[in-house]
TIMIDO-968328 format. One record per residue (C-alpha): residue number from 1; residue in one letter; x, y, z. Coordinates in steps of 0.2 Angstrom, whole numbers, padded with zeros to 4 digits. Layout:
REM TIMIDO-968328
{NUM; 'A'; {X; Y; Z}}
...
//
This chain:
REM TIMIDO-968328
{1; 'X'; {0040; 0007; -0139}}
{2; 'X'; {0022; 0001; -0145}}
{3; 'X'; {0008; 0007; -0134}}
{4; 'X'; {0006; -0006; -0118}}
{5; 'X'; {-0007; -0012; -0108}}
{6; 'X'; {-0010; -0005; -0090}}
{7; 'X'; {-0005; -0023; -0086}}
{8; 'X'; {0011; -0023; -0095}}
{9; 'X'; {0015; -0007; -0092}}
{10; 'X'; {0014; -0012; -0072}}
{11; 'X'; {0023; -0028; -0075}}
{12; 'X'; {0037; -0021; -0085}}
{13; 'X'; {0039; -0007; -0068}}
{14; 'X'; {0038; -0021; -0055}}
{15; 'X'; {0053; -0031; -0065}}
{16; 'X'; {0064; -0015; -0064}}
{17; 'X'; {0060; -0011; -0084}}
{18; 'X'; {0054; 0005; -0094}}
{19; 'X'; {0038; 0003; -0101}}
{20; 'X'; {0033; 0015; -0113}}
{21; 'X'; {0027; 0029; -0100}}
{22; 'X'; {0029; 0029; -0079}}
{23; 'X'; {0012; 0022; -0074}}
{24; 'X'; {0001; 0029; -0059}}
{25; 'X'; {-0014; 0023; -0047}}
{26; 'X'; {-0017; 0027; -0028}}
{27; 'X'; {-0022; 0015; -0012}}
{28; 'X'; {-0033; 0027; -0009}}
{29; 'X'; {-0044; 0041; -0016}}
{30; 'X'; {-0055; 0050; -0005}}
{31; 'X'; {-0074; 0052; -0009}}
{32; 'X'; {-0073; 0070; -0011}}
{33; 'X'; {-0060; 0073; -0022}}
{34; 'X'; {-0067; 0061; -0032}}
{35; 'X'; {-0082; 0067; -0035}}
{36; 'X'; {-0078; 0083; -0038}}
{37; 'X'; {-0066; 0078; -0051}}
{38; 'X'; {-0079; 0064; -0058}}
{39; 'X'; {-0096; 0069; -0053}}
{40; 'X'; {-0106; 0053; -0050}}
{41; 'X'; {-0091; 0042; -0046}}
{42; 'X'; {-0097; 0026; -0040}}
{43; 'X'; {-0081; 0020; -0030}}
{44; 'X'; {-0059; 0022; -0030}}
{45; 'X'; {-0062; 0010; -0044}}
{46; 'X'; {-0076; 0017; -0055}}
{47; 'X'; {-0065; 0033; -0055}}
{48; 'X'; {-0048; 0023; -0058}}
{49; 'X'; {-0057; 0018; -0074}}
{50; 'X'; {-0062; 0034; -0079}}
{51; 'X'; {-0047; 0043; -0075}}
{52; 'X'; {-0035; 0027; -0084}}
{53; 'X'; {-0026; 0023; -0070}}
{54; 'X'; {-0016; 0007; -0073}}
{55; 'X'; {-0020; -0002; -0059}}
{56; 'X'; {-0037; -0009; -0050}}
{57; 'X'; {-0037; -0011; -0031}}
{58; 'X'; {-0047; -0024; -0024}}
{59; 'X'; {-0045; -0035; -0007}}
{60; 'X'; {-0053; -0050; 0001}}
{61; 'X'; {-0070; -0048; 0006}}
{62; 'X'; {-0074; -0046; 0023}}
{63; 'X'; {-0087; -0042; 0035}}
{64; 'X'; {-0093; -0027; 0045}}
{65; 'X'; {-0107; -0017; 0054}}
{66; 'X'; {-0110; -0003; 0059}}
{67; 'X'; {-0108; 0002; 0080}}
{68; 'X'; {-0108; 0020; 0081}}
{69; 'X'; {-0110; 0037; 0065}}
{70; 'X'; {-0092; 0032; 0060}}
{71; 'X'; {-0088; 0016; 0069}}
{72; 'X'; {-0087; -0001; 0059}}
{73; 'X'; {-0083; -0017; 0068}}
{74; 'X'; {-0074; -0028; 0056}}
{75; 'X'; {-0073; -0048; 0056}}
{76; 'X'; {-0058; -0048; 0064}}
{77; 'X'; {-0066; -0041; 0080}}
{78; 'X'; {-0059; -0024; 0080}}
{79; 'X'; {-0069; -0007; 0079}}
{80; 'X'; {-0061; 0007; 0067}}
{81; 'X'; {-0068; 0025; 0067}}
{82; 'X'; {-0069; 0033; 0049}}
{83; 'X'; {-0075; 0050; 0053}}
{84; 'X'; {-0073; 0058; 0035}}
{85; 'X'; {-0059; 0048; 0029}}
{86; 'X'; {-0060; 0033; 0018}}
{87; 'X'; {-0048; 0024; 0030}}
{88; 'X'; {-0052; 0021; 0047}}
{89; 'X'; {-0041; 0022; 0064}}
{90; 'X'; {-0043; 0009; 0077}}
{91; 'X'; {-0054; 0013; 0093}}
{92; 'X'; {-0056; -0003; 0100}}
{93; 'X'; {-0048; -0020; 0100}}
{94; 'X'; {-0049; -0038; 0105}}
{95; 'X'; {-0031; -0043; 0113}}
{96; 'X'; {-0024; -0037; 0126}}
{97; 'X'; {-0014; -0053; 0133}}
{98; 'X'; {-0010; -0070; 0130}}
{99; 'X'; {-0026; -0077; 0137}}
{100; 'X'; {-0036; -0066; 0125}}
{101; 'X'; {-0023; -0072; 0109}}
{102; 'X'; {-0028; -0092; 0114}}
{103; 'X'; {-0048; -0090; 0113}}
{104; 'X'; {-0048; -0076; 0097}}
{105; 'X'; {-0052; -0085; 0083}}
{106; 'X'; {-0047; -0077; 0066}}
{107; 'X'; {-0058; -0074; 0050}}
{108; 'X'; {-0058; -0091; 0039}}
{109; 'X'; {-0047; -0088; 0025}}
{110; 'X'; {-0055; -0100; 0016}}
{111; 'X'; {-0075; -0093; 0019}}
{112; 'X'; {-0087; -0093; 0004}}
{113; 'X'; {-0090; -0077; -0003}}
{114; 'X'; {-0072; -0069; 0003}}
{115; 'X'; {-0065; -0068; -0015}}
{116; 'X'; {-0080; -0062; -0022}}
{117; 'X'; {-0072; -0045; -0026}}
{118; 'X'; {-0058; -0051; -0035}}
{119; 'X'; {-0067; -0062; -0044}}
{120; 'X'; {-0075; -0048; -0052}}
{121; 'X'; {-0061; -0037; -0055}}
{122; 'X'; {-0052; -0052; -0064}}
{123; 'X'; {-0068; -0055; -0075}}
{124; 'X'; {-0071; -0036; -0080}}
{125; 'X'; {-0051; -0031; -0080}}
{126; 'X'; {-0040; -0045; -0083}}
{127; 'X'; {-0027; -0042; -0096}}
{128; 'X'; {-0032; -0023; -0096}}
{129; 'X'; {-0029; -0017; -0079}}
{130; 'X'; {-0014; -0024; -0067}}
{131; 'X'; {-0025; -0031; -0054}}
{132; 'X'; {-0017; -0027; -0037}}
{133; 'X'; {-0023; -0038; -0022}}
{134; 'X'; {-0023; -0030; -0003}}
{135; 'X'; {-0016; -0044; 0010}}
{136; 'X'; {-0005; -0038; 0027}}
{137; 'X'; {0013; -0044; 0031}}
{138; 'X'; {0015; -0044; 0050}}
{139; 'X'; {0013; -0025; 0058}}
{140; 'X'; {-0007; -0021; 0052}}
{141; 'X'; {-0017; -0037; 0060}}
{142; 'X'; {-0005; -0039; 0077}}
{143; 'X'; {-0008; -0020; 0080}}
{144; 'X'; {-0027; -0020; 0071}}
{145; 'X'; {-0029; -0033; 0085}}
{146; 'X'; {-0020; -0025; 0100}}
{147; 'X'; {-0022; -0007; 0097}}
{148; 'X'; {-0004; 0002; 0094}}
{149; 'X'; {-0001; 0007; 0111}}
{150; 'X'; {-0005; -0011; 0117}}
{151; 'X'; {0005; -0019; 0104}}
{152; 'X'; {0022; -0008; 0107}}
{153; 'X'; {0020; -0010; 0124}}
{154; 'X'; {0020; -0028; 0121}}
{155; 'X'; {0036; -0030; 0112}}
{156; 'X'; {0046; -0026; 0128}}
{157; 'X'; {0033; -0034; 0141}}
{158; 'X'; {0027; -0050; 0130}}
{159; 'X'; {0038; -0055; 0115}}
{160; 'X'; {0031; -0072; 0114}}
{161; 'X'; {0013; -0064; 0111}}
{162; 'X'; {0020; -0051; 0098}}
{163; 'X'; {0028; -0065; 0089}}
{164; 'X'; {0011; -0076; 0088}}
{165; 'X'; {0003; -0064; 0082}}
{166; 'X'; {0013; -0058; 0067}}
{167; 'X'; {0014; -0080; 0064}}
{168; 'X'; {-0003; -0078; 0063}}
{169; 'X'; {-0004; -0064; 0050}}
{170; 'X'; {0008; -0072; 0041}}
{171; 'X'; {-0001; -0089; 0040}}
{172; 'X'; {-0017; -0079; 0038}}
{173; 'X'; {-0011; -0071; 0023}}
{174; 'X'; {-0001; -0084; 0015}}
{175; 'X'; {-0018; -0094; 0013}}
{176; 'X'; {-0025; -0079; 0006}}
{177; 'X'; {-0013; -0076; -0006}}
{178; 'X'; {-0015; -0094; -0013}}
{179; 'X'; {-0032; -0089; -0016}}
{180; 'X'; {-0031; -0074; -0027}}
{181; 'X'; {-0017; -0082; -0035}}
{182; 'X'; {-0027; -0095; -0042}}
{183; 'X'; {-0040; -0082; -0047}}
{184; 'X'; {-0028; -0072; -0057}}
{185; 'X'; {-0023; -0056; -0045}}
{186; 'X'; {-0005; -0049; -0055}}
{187; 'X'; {0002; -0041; -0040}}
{188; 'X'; {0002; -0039; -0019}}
{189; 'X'; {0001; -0022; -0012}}
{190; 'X'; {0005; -0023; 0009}}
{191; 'X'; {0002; -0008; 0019}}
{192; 'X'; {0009; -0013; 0035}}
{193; 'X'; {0017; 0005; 0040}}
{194; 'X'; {0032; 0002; 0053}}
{195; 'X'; {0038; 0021; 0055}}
{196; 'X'; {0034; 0038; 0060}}
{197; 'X'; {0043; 0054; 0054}}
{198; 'X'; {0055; 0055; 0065}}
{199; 'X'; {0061; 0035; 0064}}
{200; 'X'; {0055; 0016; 0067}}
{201; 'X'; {0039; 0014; 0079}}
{202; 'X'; {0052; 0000; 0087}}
{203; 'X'; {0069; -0003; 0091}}
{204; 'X'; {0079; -0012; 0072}}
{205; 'X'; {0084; -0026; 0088}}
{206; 'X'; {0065; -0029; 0088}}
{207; 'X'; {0061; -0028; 0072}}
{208; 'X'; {0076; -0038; 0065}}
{209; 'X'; {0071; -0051; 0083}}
{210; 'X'; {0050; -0051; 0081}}
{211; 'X'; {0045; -0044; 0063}}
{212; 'X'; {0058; -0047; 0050}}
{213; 'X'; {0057; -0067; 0051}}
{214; 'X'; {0039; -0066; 0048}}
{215; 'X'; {0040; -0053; 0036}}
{216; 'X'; {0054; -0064; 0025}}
{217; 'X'; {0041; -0079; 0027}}
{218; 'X'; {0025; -0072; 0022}}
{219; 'X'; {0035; -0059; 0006}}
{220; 'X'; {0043; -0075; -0001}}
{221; 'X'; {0027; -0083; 0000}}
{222; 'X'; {0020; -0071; -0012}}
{223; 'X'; {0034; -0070; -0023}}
{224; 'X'; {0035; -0090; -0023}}
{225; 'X'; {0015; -0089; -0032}}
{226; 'X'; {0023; -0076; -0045}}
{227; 'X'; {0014; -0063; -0035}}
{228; 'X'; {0026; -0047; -0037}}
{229; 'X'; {0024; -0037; -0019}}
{230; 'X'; {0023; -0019; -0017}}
{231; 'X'; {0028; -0014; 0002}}
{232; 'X'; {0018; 0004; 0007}}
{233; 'X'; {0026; 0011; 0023}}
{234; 'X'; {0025; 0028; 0030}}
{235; 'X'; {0039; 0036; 0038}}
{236; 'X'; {0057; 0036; 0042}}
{237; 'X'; {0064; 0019; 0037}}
{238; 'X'; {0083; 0022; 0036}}
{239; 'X'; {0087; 0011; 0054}}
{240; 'X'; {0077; -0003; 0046}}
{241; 'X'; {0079; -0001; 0026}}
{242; 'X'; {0090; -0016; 0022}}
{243; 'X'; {0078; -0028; 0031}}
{244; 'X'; {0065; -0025; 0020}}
{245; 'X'; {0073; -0023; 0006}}
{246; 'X'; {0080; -0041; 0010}}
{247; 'X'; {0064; -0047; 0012}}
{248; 'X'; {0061; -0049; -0005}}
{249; 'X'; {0050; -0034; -0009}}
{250; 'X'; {0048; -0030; -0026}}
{251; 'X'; {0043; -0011; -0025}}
{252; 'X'; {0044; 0003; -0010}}
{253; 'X'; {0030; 0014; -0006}}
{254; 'X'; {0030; 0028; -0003}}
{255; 'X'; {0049; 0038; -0001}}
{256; 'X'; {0040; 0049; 0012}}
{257; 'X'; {0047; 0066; 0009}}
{258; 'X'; {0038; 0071; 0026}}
{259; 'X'; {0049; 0059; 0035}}
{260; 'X'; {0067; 0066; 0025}}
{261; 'X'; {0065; 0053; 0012}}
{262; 'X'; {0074; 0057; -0002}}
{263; 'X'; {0069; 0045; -0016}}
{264; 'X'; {0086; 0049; -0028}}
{265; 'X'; {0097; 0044; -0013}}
{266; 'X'; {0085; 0024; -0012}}
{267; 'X'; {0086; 0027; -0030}}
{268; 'X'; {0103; 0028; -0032}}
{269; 'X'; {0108; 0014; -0016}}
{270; 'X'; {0094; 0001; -0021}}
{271; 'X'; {0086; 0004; -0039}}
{272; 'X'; {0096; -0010; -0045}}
{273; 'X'; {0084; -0020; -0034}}
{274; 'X'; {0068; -0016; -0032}}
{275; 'X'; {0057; -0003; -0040}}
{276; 'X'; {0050; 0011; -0032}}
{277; 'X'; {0033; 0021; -0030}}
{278; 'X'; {0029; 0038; -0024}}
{279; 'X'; {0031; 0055; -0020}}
{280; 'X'; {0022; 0067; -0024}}
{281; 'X'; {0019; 0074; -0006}}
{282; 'X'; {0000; 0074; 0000}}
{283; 'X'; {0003; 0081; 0015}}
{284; 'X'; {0007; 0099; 0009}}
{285; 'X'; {0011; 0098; -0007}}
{286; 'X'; {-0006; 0094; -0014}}
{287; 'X'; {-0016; 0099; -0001}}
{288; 'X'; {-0010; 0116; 0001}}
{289; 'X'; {0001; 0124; -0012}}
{290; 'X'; {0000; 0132; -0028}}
{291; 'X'; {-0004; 0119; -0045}}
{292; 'X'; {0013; 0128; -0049}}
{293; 'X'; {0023; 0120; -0033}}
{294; 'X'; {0013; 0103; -0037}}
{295; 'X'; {0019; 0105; -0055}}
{296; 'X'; {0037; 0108; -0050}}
{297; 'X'; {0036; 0094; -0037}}
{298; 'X'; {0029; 0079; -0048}}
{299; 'X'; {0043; 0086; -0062}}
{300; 'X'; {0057; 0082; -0048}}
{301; 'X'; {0050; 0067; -0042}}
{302; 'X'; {0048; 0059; -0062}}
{303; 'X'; {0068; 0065; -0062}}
{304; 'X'; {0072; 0057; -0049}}
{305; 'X'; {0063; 0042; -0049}}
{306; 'X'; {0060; 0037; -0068}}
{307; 'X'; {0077; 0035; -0076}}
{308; 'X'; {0083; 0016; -0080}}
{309; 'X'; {0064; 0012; -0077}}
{310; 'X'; {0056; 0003; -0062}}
{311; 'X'; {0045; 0018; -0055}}
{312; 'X'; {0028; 0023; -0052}}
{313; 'X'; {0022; 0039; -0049}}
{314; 'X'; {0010; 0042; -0038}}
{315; 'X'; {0005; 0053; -0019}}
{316; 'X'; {0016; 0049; -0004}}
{317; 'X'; {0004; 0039; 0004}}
{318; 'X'; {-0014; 0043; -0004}}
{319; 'X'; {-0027; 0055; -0009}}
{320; 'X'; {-0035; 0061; 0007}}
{321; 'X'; {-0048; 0072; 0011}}
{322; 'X'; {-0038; 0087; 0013}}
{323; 'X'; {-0030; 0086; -0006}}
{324; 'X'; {-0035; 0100; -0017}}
{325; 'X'; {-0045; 0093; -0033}}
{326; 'X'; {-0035; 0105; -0044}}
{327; 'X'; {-0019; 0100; -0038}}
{328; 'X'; {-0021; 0080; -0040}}
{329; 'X'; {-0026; 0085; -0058}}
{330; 'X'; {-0011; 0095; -0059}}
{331; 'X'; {-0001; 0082; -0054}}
{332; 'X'; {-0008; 0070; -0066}}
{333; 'X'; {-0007; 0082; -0082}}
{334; 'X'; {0013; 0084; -0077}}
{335; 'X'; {0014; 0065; -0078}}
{336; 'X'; {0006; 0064; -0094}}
{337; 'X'; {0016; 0078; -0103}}
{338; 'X'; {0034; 0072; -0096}}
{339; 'X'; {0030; 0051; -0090}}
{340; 'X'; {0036; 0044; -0107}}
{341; 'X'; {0050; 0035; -0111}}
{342; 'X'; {0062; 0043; -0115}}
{343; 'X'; {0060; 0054; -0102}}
{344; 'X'; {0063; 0072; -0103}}
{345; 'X'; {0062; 0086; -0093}}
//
């Protein structure tokens, strides 16, 4: 097969194809790493370039300040600590009941200024690059918004406000995806993680009664403005796999092998239907073995991901601050010496 674009090669995956080699990008790439791999790396994206990943990452603009060393508080009201990460975890939160949900007001979808960042990426990248669009389904904003305790505790105690607040994200969203849309964004990436290790952070009664309406509405929403949609959750998903397989998804991220994941067995039971991404694991594997274990793993995961096309090789959830530098290289080498079609190992 001729050499393809990074955007073709993307496109190709996301429609359950073989391209001409398994491409790679992450959600997230933390500071460190990067600049010890790229000395004077300006951003996730300024190294994605320099490194030829296939994909850019961008997301709607929002606002933030600062209200503590590592405390932002977003538009949406909520304050996330950082500490050293590049992804922050939420420490306080606007909702707490009904009567808080009927005076919030939610950012304007439609603000000036809130697509200024994918406008760019589509003028520097498009037709290059496979320009991937963060947006939320319907766990991330009900739970950025109540806190997670809060919000499980309010599937059993308050339905009714659970279910607002996911028709809220969705409607949110929906608008937002019409948006970069129009502006030429080639696929969706959700990160809405419903599962720990051990199983779903809520009953598949509640999920199937509460989230999977919402999360069919907003999916087919995307699809509907030929945005393909890659679904990133964490965990255990076994109790509630079919669901969002049925919602229209057209990859899964990230097979956690933490959470007994195993990606030939969701290979082999729903390949035929969506792609898949992962699984590299960041937990251990590259942040705490050999290059030769990392080697060995990204090897496995190519043969059991790669075969029949539809796969993109990546972390299992992202390159934290804990990865070892050497060991994301490692990984990366192994992808480029085994990740082309025909795949051989």
């Amino acid at each position: 097969m001729a050499e393809l674009t990074c955007c073709q090669r993307v496109r190709r995956v996301l429609n359950r194809q073989e391209p001409d080699r398994i491409p790679h990008f992450e959600w997230l790439f933390a500071r460190n790493v990067r600049e010890a791999i790229c000395p004077g790396c300006k951003s996730h994206n300024d190294f994605a370039v320099k490194m030829g990943h296939d994909a850019i990452l961008v997301g709607p603009d929002f606002q933030k300040e600062q209200v503590g060393p590592t405390q932002w508080r977003s538009e949406w009201g909520y304050v996330d600590d950082y500490g050293n990460e590049e992804h922050g975890v939420e420490v306080e939160s606007p909702i707490k009941e009904m009567a808080d949900f009927e005076s919030y007001s939610p950012p304007e979808p439609h603000a000036p200024g809130r697509y200024d960042t994918v406008e760019w990426a589509v003028r520097e990248f498009k037709g290059d690059k496979a320009i991937g669009v963060h947006l939320n389904d319907v766990f991330s904003i009900p739970r950025s918004l109540m806190g997670m305790e809060n919000l499980l505790l309010t599937i059993a105690s308050d339905p009714e406000l659970v279910k607002a607040l996911v028709d809220m994200s969705v409607e949110i969203n929906l608008a937002m995806a019409k948006e970069v849309a129009a502006r030429g964004a080639d696929f969706i990436w959700t990160g809405d993680d419903y599962a720990y290790n051990t199983g779903p952070m809520m009953s598949p009664d509640h999920f199937r009664d509460l989230f999977y309406p919402g999360l069919r509405r907003v999916i087919g929403g995307f699809r509907e403005l030929g945005l393909p949609v890659i679904k990133h959750t964490d965990g255990y998903l076994w109790p509630i796999i079919d669901m969002i397989i049925d919602s229209g998804i057209s990859c899964l991220d990230p097979i956690d092998p933490q959470a007994g994941m195993d990606l030939s067995e969701v290979k082999a039971k729903y390949g035929h239907r969506i792609a898949l991404k992962g699984n590299v694991d960041c937990a251990h594997t590259l942040s705490y073995a050999a290059v030769e274990e990392v080697v060995e793993e990204t090897k496995q995961a190519i043969g059991k991901g790669a075969p029949g096309g539809g796969f993109i090789l990546s972390s299992s959830n992202s390159i934290h601050a804990s990865v070892k530098p050497a060991n994301y290289l490692a990984m990366l080498d192994t992808l480029k010496e085994y990740g082309r079609y025909p795949i051989c190992l």
